[in-house]
C-alpha positions as CSV (number, residue, x, y, z in Angstrom):
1,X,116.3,85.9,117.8
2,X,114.6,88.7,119.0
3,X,115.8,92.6,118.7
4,X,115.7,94.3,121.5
5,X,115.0,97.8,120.2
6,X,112.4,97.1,117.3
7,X,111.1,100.9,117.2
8,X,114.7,101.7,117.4
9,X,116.1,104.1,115.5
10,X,118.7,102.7,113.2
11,X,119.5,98.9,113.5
12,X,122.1,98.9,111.7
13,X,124.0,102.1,112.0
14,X,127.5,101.8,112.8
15,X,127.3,98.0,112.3
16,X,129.1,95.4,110.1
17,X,126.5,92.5,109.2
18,X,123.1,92.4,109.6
19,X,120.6,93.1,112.9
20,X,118.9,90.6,115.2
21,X,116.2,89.0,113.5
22,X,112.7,90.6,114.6
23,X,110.5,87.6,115.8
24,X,108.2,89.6,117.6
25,X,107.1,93.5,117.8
26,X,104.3,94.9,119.8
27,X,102.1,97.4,118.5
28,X,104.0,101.1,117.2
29,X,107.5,98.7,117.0
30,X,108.3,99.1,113.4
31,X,111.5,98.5,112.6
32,X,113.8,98.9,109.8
33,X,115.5,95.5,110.9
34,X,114.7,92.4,108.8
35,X,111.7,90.5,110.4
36,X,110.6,86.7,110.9
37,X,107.7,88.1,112.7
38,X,104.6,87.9,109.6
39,X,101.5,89.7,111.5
40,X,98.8,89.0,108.7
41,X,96.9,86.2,107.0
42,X,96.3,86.4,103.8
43,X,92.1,87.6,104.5
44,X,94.0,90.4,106.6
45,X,96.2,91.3,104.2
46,X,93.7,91.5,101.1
47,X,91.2,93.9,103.5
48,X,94.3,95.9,103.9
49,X,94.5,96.8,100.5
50,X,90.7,96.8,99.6
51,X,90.9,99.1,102.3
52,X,93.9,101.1,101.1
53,X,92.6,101.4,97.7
54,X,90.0,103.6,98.7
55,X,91.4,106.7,96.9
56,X,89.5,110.0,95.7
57,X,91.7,109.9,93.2
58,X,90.0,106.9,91.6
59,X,86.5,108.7,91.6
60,X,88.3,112.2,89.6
61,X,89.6,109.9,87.0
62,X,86.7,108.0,86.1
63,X,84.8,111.2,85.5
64,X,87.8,112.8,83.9
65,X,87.2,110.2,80.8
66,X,83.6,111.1,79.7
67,X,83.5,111.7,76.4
68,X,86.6,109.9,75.3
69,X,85.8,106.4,76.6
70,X,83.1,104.6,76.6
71,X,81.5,102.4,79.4
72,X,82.8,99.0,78.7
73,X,86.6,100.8,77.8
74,X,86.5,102.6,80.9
75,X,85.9,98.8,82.7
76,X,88.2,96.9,80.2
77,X,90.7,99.7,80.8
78,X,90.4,99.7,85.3
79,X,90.8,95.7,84.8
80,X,94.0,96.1,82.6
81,X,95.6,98.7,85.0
82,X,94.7,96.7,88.1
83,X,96.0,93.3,86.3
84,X,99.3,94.9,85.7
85,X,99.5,96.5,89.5
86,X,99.2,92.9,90.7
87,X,101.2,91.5,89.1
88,X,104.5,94.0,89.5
89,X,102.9,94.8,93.2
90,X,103.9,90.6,94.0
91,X,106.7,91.1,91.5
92,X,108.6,93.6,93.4
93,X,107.3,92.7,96.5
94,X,109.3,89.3,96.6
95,X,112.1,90.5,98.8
96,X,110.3,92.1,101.3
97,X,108.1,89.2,101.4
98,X,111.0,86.7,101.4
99,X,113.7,88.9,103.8
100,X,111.5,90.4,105.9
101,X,112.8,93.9,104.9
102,X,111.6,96.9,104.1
103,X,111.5,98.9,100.4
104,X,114.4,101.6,102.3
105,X,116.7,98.5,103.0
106,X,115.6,96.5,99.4
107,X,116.6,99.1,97.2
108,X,120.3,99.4,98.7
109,X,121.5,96.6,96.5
110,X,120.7,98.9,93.6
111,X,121.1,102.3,94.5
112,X,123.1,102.5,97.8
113,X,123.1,103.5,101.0
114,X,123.0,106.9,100.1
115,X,121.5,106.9,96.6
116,X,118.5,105.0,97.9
117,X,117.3,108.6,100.0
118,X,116.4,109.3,95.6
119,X,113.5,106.8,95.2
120,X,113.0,107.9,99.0
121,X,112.0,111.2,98.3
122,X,110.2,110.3,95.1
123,X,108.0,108.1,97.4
124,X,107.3,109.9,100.2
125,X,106.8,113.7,99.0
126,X,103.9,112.3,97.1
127,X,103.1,110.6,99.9
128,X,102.6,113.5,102.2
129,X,101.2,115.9,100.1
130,X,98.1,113.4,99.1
131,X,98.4,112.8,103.3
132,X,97.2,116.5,103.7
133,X,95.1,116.7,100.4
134,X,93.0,113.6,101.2
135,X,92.4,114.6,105.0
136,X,91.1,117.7,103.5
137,X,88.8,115.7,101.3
138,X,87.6,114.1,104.4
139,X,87.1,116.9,106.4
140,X,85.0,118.6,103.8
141,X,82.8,115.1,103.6
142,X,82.3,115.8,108.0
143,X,82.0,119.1,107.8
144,X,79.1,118.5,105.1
145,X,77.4,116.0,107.6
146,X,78.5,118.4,110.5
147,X,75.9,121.4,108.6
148,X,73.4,118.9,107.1
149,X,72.4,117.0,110.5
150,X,73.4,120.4,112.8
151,X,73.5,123.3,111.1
152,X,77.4,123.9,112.0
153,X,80.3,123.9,109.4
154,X,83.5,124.8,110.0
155,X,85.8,122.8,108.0
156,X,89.3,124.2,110.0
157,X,87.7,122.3,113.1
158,X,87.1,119.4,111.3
159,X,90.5,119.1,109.3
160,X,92.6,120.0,112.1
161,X,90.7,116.9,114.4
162,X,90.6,114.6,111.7
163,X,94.3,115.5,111.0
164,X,95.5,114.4,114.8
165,X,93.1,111.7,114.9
166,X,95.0,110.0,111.8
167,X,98.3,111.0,113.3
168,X,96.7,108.8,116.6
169,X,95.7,106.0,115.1
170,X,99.5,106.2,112.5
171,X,101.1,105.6,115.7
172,X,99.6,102.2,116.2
173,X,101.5,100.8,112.9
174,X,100.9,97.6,111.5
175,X,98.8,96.2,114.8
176,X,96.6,99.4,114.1
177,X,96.8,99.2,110.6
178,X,95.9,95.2,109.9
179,X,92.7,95.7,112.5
180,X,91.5,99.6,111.2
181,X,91.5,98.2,107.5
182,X,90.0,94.7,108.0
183,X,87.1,96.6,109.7
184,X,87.0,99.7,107.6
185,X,87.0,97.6,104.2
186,X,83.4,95.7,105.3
187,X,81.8,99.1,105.3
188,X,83.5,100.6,102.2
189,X,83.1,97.8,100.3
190,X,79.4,97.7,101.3
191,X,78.5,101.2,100.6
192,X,80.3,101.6,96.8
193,X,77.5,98.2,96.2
194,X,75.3,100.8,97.8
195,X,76.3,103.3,95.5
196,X,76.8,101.6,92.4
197,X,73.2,100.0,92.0
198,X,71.7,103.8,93.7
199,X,73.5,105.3,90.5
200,X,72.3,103.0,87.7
201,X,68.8,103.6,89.3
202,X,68.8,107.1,89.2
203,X,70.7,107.8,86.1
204,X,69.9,104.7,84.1
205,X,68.8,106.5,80.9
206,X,71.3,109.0,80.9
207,X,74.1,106.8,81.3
208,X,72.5,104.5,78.1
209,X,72.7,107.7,76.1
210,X,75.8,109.2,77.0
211,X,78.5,105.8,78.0
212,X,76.5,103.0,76.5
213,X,75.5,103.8,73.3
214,X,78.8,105.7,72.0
215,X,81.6,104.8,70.4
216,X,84.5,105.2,72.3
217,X,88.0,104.8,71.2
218,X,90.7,101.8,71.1
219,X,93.6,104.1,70.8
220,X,96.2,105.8,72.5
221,X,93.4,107.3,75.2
222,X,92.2,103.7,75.7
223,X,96.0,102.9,76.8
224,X,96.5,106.2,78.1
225,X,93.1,105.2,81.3
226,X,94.8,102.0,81.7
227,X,98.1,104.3,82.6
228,X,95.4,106.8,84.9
229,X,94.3,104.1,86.7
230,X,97.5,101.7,86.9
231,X,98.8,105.7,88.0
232,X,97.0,105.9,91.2
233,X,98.9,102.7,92.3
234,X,102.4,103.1,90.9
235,X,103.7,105.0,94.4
236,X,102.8,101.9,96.0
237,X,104.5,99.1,93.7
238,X,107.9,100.7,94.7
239,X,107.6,100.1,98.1
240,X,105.3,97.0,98.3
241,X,108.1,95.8,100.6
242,X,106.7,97.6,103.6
243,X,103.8,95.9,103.7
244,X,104.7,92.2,101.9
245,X,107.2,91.7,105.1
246,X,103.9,91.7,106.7
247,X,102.3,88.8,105.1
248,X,102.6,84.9,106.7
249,X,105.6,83.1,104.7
250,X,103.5,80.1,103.2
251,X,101.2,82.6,101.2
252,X,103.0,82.0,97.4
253,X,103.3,84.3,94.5
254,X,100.4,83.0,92.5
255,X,98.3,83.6,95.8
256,X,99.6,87.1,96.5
257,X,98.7,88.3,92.8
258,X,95.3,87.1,93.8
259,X,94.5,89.0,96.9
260,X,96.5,91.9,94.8
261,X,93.7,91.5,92.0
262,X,90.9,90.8,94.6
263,X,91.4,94.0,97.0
264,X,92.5,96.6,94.1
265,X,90.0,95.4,91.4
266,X,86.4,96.0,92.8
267,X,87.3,98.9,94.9
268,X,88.6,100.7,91.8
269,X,86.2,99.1,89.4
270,X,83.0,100.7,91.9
271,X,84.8,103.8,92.3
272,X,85.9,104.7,88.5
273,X,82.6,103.6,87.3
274,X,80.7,105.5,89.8
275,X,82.5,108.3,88.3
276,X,82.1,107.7,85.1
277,X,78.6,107.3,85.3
278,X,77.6,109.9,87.6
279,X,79.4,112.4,86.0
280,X,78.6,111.2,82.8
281,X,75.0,111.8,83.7
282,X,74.8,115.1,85.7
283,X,78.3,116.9,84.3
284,X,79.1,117.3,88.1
285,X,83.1,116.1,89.0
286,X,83.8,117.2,92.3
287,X,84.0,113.9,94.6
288,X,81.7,114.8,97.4
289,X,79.3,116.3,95.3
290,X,79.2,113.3,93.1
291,X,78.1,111.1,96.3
292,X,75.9,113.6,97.2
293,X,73.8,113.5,93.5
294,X,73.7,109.8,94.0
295,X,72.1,109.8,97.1
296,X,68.2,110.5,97.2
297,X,67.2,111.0,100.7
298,X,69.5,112.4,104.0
299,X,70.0,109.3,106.1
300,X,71.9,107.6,103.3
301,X,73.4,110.8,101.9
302,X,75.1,111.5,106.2
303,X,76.3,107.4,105.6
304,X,77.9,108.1,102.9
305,X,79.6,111.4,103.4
306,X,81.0,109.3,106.4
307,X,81.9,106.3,104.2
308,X,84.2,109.7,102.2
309,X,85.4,110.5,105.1
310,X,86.7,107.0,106.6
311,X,88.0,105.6,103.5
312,X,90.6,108.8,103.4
313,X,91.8,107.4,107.1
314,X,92.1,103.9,105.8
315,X,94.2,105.3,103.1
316,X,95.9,107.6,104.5
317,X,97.5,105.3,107.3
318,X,98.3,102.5,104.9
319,X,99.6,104.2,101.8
320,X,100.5,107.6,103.0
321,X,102.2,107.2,106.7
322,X,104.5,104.3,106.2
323,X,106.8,105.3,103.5
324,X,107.9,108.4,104.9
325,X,107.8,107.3,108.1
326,X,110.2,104.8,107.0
327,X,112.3,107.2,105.4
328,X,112.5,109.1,108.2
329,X,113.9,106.2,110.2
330,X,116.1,105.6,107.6
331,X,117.6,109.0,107.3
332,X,117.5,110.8,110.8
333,X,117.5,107.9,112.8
334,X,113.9,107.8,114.4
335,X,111.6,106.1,116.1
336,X,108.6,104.7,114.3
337,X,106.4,106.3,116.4
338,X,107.9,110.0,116.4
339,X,108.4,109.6,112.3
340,X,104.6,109.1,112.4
341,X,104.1,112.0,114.2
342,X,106.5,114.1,112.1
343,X,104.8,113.0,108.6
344,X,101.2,113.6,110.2
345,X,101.8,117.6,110.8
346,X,104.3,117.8,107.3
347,X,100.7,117.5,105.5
348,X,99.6,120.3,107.1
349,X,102.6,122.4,105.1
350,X,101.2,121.1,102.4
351,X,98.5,123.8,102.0
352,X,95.9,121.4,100.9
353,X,93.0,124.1,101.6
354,X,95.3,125.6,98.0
355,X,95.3,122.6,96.3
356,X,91.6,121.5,96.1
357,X,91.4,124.9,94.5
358,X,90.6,124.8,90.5
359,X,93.7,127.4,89.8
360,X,95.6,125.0,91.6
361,X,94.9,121.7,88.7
362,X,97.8,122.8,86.1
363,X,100.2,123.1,89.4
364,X,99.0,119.7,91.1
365,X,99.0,117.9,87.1
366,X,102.4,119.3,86.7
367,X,103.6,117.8,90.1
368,X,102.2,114.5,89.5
369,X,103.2,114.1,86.2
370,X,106.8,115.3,87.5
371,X,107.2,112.6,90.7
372,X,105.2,109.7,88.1
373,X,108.2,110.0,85.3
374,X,110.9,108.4,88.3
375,X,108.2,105.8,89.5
376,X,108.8,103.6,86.5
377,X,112.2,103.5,86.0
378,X,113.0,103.4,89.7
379,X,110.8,100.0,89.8
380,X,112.6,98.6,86.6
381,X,115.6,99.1,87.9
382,X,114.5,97.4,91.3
383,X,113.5,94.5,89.4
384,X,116.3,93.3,87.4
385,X,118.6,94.0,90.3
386,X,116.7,91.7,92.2
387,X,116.0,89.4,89.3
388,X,118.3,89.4,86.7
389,X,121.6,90.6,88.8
390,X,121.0,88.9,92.3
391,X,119.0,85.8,91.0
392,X,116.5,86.6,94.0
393,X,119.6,86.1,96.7
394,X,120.1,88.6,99.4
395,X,123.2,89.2,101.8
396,X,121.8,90.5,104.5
397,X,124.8,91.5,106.4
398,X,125.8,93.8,103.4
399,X,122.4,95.7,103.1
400,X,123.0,96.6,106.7
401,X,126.7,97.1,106.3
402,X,127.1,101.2,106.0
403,X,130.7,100.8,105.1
404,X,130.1,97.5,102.8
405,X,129.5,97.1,99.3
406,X,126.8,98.8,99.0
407,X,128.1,102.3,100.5
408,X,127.5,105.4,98.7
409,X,125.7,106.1,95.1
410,X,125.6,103.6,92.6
411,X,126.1,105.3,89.2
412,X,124.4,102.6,87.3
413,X,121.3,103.4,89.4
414,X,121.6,106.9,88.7
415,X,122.0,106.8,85.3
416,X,119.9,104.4,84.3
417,X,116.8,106.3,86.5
418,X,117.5,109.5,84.0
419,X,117.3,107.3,80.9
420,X,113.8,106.3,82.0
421,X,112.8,109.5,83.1
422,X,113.6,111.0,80.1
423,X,111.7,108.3,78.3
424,X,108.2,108.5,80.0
425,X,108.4,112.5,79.9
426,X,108.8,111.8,75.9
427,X,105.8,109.9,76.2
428,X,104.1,111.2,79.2
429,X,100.4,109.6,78.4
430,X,102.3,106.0,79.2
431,X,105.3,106.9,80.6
432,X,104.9,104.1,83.5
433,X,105.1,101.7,80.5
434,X,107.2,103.7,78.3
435,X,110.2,104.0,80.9
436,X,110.4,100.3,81.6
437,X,112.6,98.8,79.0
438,X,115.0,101.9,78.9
439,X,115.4,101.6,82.2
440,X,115.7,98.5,82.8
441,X,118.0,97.4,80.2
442,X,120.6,100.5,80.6
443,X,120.8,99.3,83.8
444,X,121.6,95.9,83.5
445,X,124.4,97.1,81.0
446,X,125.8,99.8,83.1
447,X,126.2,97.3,86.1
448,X,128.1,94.7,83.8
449,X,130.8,97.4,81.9
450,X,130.6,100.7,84.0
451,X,133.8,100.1,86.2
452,X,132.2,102.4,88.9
453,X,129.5,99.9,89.8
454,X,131.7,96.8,90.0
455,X,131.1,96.5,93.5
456,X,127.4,96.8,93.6
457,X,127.7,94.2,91.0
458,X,130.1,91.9,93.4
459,X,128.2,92.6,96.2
């Protein structure tokens, strides 16, 4: 069956059982509706998140660790942390994968209709805000090519252009996204090999004495980089859905972890130990200017600043457009295309121009050490609702069904969420790991004796 309103704005709203099943959607028709429609293979779908991995984020981190870890920590630690993503990424991306459904109509089950706008909110604000710190990122890398090749630099120009050009290309969704990213990712890919080998050749000696030749640690900062680096994907595993609905039926879970491990492990194995090492080397932590000490000569410094510049579009448009945009469907009833719109010019109110600043890195730590604290329990409690409660079996019709079983808050949700927040702020360095069980487990109890939830539980 095929809906007849796919960028519509709310399938299901005002409606007792589930929507028409999408079997096809042209390009900006993003629905919230459940989809047989699967508009990637499994080669697009890995490009798409080699592609989406591409995260300044990554680079800050590796040099944030010299002189705690050493070089062969800091790689054992990246291929822990990106392990771990793919597995919970396939893990909690089962339902999308099998339903067709989206992470804003997944977590219903658990938290309700109304409880879900929670993880919502803990999804997308991040989501913007990176949106508009990111685009400023990439800005500065044109604006550095803009004065280098011309002699003109204005980086207002170049943000605000860069900024509608995302917004453009957002529109397109998943047709736009699956063909930007399986291009992009060729070039990125190619240039942090570029980097990586221009980097041990320039710096070979200093990075012997100061990341080969030391010892390191084992400890709680070894685990503590696994949790930086599983960090910078932890947004992502919640709503995994978004994008897994995408993926062709016949690709199974022992394949997805793969193309999870292949896309998320080299780019963030180049781009933390590029880092590491170059910062390592020279002292020098600011991303741009990294790329630029690595560089030797002006042609290959302009293709790299460009390589900055593109990778922030091919993450911005996968990672940090969907999820609100989704949201925004979800809770003001809009089109795709005009939540797209709306989510592109919210990261300008971001200030992002204040962010970059260095008074600004107590603020920005304080905020992402805030929004990280729900990500874990809000997964766990995804997980053994999915697992453990509903044995992997949806009802459709009552996901969609605003006045069903699902209606409301779910206190078991709600509660459960707090117990795990309140574990990972007690131990913040892990708190992704530490808010798991806690989670997890005071839900599953909650929804078996706390009279409130019995009809989440019997729905």
């Amino acid at each position: 069956m095929t809906i007849t309103d796919t960028a519509g704005t709310s399938p299901e709203a005002g409606a007792h059982h589930a929507p028409e099943i999408i079997d096809h959607k042209g390009i900006g028709e993003e629905s919230l509706a459940p989809q047989e429609t699967r508009i990637m293979d499994p080669w697009s779908y890995l490009f798409a998140w080699l592609g989406g991995c591409v995260s300044i984020g990554t680079f800050t981190i590796g040099s944030g660790l010299v002189g705690t870890l050493n070089l062969l920590q800091v790689f054992l630690a990246i291929a822990i942390g990106c392990t771990v993503i793919g597995l919970a990424l396939m893990i909690n991306g089962r339902a999308g994968h099998k339903y067709g459904i989206p992470f804003m109509v997944q977590a219903r089950s658990a938290f309700g209709f109304t409880g879900t706008r929670i993880p919502a909110l803990v999804r997308s604000v991040p989501a913007i805000v990176w949106f508009g710190f990111q685009s400023w990122i990439g800005a500065g890398a044109l604006n550095l090519v803009s004065e280098t090749l011309f002699g003109y630099s204005n980086i207002w120009v170049f943000f605000i252009g860069f900024q509608f050009l995302q917004i453009l290309l957002s529109v397109l969704g998943f047709h736009g996204i699956k063909w930007l990213e399986n291009i992009g990712s060729v070039f990125i890919i190619a240039s942090l090999v570029y980097m990586f080998v221009s980097v041990i050749g320039k710096y070979g000696e200093e990075i012997s004495a100061n990341l080969i030749n030391v010892e390191g640690t084992w400890g709680a900062p070894f685990w503590g980089a696994t949790m930086l680096f599983l960090g910078i994907y932890s947004t992502m595993m919640l709503n995994v859905s978004d994008y897994s609905r995408e993926l062709r039926h016949e690709v199974g879970p022992v394949r997805q972890v793969a193309i999870y491990a292949n896309s998320i492990l080299p780019a963030t194995l180049f781009m933390g130990l590029i880092g590491l090492m170059v910062s390592g080397a020279t002292g020098e932590v600011d991303p741009i200017k990294v790329f630029s000490n690595a560089v030797d000569n002006k042609p290959l410094l302009i293709i790299t600043l460009l390589f900055i510049a593109f990778a922030q579009v091919t993450t911005n448009i996968l990672n940090n457009v969907v999820p609100p945009a989704y949201a925004l469907m979800d809770v003001f009833k809009l089109p795709f295309k005009t939540s797209a719109v709306v989510v592109g010019l919210l990261a300008f109110a971001t200030f992002p121009w204040e962010l970059v600043k260095d008074e600004s890195a107590a603020g920005l730590s304080l905020f992402i050490q805030t929004y990280s604290a729900f990500l874990g329990p809000i997964f766990a409690i995804l997980v053994v609702d999915y697992y453990v409660l509903r044995r992997q079996e949806l009802d459709l019709d009552k996901l969609y069904d605003v006045d069903g079983p699902y209606r409301g808050m779910n206190p078991a949700a709600l509660i459960a969420m707090a117990i795990g927040v309140v574990a990972a702020l007690t131990f913040s360095a892990v708190s992704w790991y530490a808010s798991l069980l806690p989670a997890g487990l005071s839900y599953y109890l909650l929804m078996l004796y706390l009279p409130s939830a019995r009809r989440f539980r019997e729905g």
